[in-house]
N, C-alpha and C positions, 0 to 999 in steps of 0.2 A: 533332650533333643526335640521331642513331639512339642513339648509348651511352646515354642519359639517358632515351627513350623509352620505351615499350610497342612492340613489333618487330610493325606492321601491312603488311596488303598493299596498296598505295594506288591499284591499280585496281578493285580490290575495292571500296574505301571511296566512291570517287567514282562510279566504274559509267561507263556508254557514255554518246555521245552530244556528248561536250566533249573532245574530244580538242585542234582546232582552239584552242578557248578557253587549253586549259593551255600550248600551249606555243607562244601567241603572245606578242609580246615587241614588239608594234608601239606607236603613240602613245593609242591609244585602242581598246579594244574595248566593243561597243557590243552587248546583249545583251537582245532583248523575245522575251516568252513567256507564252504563256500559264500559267493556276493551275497549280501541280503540275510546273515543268519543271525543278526544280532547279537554276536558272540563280541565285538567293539562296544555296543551300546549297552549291553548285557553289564560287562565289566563295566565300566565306565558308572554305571545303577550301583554295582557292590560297592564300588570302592569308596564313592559319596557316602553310600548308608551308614558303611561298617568305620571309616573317620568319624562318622559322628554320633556313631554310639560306643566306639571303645576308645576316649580319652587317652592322649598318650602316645596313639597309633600316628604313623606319616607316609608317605607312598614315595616314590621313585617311579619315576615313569620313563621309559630307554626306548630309543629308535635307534636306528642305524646311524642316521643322520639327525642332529639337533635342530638344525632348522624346520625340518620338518614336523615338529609337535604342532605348530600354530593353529594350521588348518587341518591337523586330524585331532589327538590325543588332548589338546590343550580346548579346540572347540567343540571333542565330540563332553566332555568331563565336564563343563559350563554348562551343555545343553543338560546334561544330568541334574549338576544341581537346579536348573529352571524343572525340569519332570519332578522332580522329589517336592516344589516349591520351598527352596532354600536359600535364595537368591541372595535374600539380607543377613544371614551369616555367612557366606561366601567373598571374600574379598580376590577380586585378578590383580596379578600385578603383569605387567609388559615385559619390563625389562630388570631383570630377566624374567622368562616366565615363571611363576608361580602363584600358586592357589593358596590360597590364606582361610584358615578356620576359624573367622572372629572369634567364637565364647574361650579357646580353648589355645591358641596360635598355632595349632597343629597345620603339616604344611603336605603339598604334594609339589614335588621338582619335578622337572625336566630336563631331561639330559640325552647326549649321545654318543655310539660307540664311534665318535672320529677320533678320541683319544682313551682307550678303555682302562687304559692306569689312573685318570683323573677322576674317573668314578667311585674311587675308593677313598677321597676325598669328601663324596658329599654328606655334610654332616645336616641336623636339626639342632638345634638349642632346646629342647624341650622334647621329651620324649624318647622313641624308638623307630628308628628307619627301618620298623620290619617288613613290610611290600612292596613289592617289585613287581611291574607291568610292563613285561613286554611286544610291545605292538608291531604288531607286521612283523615276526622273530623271522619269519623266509629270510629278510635282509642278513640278517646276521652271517655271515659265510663261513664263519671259523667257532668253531667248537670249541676252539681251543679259548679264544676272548668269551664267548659265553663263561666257559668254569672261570676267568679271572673271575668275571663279572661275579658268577654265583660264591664264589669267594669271599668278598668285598662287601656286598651285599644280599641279603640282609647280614649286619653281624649283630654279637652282642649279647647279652642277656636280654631274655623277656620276659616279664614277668608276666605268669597270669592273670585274666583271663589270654590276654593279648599272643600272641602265634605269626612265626615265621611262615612267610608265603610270598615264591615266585610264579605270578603267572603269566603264560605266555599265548599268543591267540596270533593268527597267521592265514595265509590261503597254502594250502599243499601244492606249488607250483609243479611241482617237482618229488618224484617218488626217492631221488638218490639222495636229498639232500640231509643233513647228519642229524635232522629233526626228527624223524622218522626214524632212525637206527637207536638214536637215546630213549625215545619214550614210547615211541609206538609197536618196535617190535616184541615188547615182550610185558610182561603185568610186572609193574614196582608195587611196594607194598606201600611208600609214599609219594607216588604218582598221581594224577586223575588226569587223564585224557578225554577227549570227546571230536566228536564229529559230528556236527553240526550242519543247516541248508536252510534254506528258502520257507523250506515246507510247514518250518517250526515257526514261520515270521506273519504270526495271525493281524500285523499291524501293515502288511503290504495290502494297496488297492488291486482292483484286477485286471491296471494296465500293466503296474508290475509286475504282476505275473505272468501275464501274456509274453512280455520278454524272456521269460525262465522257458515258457511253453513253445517258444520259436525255435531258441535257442534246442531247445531238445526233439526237436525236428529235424533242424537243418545242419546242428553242428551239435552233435551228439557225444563227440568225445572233449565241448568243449563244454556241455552243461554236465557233463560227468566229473570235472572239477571245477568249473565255478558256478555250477548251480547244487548240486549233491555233493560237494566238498573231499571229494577222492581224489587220493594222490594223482599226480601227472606221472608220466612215463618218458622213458628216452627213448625207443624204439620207434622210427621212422622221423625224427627233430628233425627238421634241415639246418641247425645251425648248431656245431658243437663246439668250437674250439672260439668259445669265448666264456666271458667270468665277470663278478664284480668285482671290481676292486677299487679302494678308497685312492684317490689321487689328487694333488693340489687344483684344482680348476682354474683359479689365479693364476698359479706358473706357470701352467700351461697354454695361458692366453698370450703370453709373452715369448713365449719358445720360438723363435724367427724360422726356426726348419718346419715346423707344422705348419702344415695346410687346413685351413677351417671352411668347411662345407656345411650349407642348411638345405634343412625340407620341409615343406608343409603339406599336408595331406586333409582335404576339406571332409567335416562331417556333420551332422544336426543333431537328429531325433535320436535315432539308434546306434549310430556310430558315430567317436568323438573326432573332434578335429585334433592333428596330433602335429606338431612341430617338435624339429631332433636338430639341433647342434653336436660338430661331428669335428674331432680335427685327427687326420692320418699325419703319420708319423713315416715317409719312405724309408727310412733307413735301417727298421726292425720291422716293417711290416703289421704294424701294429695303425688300430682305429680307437680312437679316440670317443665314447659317449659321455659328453657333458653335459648338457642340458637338454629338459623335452618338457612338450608340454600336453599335457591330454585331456580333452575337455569337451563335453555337449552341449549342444544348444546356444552355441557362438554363433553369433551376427558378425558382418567381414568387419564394421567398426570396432565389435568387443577384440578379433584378430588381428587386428592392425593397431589397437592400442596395446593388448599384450605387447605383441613384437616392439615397439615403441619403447615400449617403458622398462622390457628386458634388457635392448641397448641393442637391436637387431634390425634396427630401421633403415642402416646404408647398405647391410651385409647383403650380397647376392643369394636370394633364397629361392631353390627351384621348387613347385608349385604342380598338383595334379593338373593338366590340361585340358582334364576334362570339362572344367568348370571355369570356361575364359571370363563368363560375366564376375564372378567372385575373383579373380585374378585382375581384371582390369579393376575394379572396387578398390581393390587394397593396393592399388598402385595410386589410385586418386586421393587414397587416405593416408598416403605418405610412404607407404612400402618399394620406393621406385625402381629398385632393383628386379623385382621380382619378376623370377624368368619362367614359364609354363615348360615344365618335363618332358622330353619326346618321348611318344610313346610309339609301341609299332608292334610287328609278329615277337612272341615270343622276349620281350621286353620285360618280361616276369622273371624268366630263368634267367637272362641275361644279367639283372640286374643283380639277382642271388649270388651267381658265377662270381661278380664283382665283389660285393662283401665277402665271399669267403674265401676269397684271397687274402682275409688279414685274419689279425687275431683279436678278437673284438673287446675292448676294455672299457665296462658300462659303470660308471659314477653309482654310489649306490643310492644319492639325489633320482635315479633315474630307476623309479620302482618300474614304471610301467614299462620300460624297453628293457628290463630284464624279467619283466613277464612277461613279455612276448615272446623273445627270444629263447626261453623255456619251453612257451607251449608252439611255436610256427611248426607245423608240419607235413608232411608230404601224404597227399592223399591214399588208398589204398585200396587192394583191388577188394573181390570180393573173400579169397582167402587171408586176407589182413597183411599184403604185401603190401609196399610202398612201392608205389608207381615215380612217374617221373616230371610231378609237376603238385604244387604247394597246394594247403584247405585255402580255402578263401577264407580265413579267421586270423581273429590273432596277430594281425598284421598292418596295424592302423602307423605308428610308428615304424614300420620295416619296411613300409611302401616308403613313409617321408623319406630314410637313410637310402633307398633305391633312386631316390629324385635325385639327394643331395651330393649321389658319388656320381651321379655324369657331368660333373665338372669337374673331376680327374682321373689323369690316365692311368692307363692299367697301373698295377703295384710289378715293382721290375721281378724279372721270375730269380729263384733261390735255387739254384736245384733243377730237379727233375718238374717240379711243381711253385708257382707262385707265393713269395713270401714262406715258401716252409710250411705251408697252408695243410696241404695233402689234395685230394682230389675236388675239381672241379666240377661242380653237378651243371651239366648242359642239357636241353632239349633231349639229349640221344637217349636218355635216359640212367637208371640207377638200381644196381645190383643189390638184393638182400645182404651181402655181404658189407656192400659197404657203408649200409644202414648198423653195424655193428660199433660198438661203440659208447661211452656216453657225453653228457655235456658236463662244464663245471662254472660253479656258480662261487666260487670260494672254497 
C-alpha cells in the first residue's frame, strides 16, 4: 500500500480523540456526536486505510435514502482518499456510485434503506462484503429493518486476518429513539459506542468555534446536543404527533386531492436559508413533507436558481417579509409567484396552532425538518416548566412550513379537536400536563 502512495503521517491526518474507534475490531461500533466531531470524517479515514491494507476486504455504505450518498458518504470517502493521498489508486464511478480499488478491484457501494430486502442482494465479485457504514443511522426509524439489514450484511465466512464490522455514527436527535435503547443503555461485550463533540475537533479555526461558544450561550439546550452530542429529550417538543415515513414523492405529486404549499425562509452567515415543499392531504388530516432545502451563504441568484432547477419556479411560494429587498430579487430572477408571509401579533403560535392540526409525514429525503421537528421547543420557566411560546431555535424550516400553510384553510375539525390532532397550543397558554407525552420519528 505505502510504495504506491504519497508517505503521510496518519495521526496527523486523523488527529485525537478516536483512538478507541480505530482500533476496535468488535461487532459493531456505534458512534453519536454532535456537529463538528469528526466522527463522518473519522470513519470515512478508517475505511480508506483499512481497504487498503487488508486485501479482500469491501464496504457497504447505507442511508436512509440512496440519493442522498452523493453529497455526504460518497464526497465525504473521496475527500478521504485525497487526505491519505491515494487519488491514483482510487477509481469513482457515477452511475451507479461506487468506489473502485485499482491494485486489487476491491469496491465500496452505495445503497439505501428505500428497499431494505434488496440489500441483501449486494454482492462483490472478489472478496468479502464484511463492512457496513451506517451514516446518519437517526434516519433509520424501524429497528426492525436495521436487524434485516444486520442479517444480510455482513454475511459469510471470513477469513482471517479480515473481521465482520457494522458501524453506525448519527446525531442523538432524540433520547426515545430505539438507537439509544439497543446500544447505549447497557455495556455489550461486542459493542463500542462513543460520544463524541466539537472539543475533540483540533482541526476547527476559531470562527468555528465561536459558533459552538454562542450557541452555548444563547441556546444552551441546543449546543447540549449539537455541540456536546447528548441525547435530545421529548419533554416540552411543541410538535408530537408526527413521524418519518418513506412515501412515493412522484405519486404523490399527481394525487389531484392534494393541495401543494411552499416556504422559504431567508438566511446567510449563521442561519441557513431553508425552503419546505408541503402537500396536505384534507381528507385524513395528514401534511405532507416532501422536499426542503437547507443551506448558508446563499445569494437570492444561488436561491432563485435552486428553486429553478428544482421545478419550483411557477409554484406560489410564500416568503419571510421581513426581507421585501430579497423578495423583490427573486421575483426579478424569475421567481414571479412569490408572495411575502403576513406577519402580525402572535403570528408564531398562530402559525403552530395551524400545523398541529395535522399529522405531519416528513420524507426521510427531508433529514433536516425532521431535526427540527425533534428538537422545536417551548421555552421554560425558571423551574424548567414550559411556558407558552416556542425557543427561537431550531426553526429555520418550521418558520418556511408556517409561511407555506397561510394559503390554506383551516383543516375541517374531526371531533372535539381538528383532524383528530388533540389540542391546540394558542397564546392562552400550556399546562405541564399537557407537555406529557412523546414524539415518534418511526
Amino acid at each position: 500500500m505505502g510504495e504506491q502512495m504519497e508517505r503521510r503521517y496518519l495521526p496527523g491526518l486523523v488527529g485525537r480523540g478516536y483512538a478507541d474507534f480505530w482500533r476496535c475490531r468488535k461487532r459493531y461500533r456505534v458512534v453519536k456526536g454532535g456537529k463538528a466531531s469528526k466522527k463522518s470524517s473519522t470513519a470515512a479515514l478508517w475505511f480508506i486505510y483499512h481497504l487498503m491494507k487488508y486485501p479482500g476486504t469491501n464496504l457497504l455504505v447505507v442511508r436512509r435514502v440512496g440519493q442522498t450518498h452523493r453529497d455526504s458518504t460518497f464526497a465525504q470517502l473521496k475527500w478521504a482518499i485525497t487526505r491519505l493521498g491515494a487519488d491514483r489508486l482510487w477509481q469513482a464511478v457515477e452511475h451507479p456510485l461506487e468506489l473502485r480499488y485499482r491494485p486489487t478491484g476491491q469496491k465500496i457501494l452505495f445503497r439505501g434503506m428505500d428497499n431494505v430486502d434488496k440489500l441483501a442482494s449486494a454482492t462483490v465479485a472478489d472478496g468479502c462484503l464484511c463492512w457496513v457504514w451506517i451514516e446518519e443511522a437517526y434516519e433509520i426509524e424501524s429497528e426492525a429493518d436495521f436487524d434485516r439489514l444486520d442479517l444480510s450484511v455482513p454475511r459469510g465466512e471470513v477469513p482471517p486476518p479480515l473481521f465482520k464490522q457494522t458501524t453506525l455514527t448519527f446525531n442523538p436527535w432524540s433520547g426515545t429513539h430505539w438507537l439509544r435503547r439497543r446500544f447505549f443503555e447497557r455495556e455489550q461485550e461486542n459493542v463500542l459506542t462513543m460520544t463524541t463533540n466539537y472539543l475533540l475537533n483540533e482541526f476547527l479555526d476559531e470562527a468555528d468555534r465561536a459558533v459552538f461558544e454562542e450557541m452555548k450561550r444563547r441556546q444552551p439546550r441546543r449546543y447540549a446536543v449539537a455541540g456536546l452530542g447528548e441525547w435530545g429529550v421529548c419533554e416540552g417538543l411543541v410538535f408530537h404527533r408526527w413521524r418519518v415515513e418513506d412515501f412515493d414523492r412522484e405519486a404523490l405529486k399527481r394525487e389531484k386531492h392534494l393541495r401543494h404549499v411552499f416556504g422559504l425562509d431567508y438566511g446567510y452567515t449563521n442561519d441557513p436559508t431553508a425552503f419546505i415543499a408541503l402537500a396536505e392531504d384534507r381528507d385524513t388530516g395528514r401534511l405532507y413533507v416532501y422536499d426542503e432545502h437547507y443551506q448558508r451563504k446563499m445569494l437570492n441568484r444561488d436561491i432563485a436558481a435552486m428553486l429553478l432547477r428544482r421545478g419550483y419556479g411557477k409554484e406560489k411560494i410564500r416568503a419571510d417579509s421581513a426581507e421585501p429587498k430579497s423578495n423583490d430579487d427573486l421575483k426579478r430572477l424569475g421567481i414571479r409567484r412569490l408572495t411575502p408571509a403576513a406577519k402580525g401579533r402572535d403570528s408564531v403560535l398562530h402559525g403552530i396552532a395551524r400545523l398541529q392540526e395535522y399529522e405531519i409525514l416528513v420524507h426521510p429525503a427531508c433529514i433536516h425538518t425532521a431535526a427540527e421537528l425533534a428538537a422545536y421547543r417551548w421555552k421554560t420557566d425558571s423551574d424548567g416548566t414550559p411556558g407558552n411560546y416556542p425557543e427561537d431555535a431550531n426553526n429555520h424550516l418550521i418558520d418556511a412550513m408556517r409561511y407555506a400553510m397561510e394559503e390554506l384553510s383551516r383543516c375541517p375539525a374531526r371531533g372535539e379537536h381538528p383532524a383528530g390532532t388533540g389540542r391546540i397550543l394558542l397564546s392562552a397558554g400550556i399546562s405541564a400536563e399537557d407537555m406529557k407525552g412523546g414524539w415518534n420519528a418511526g
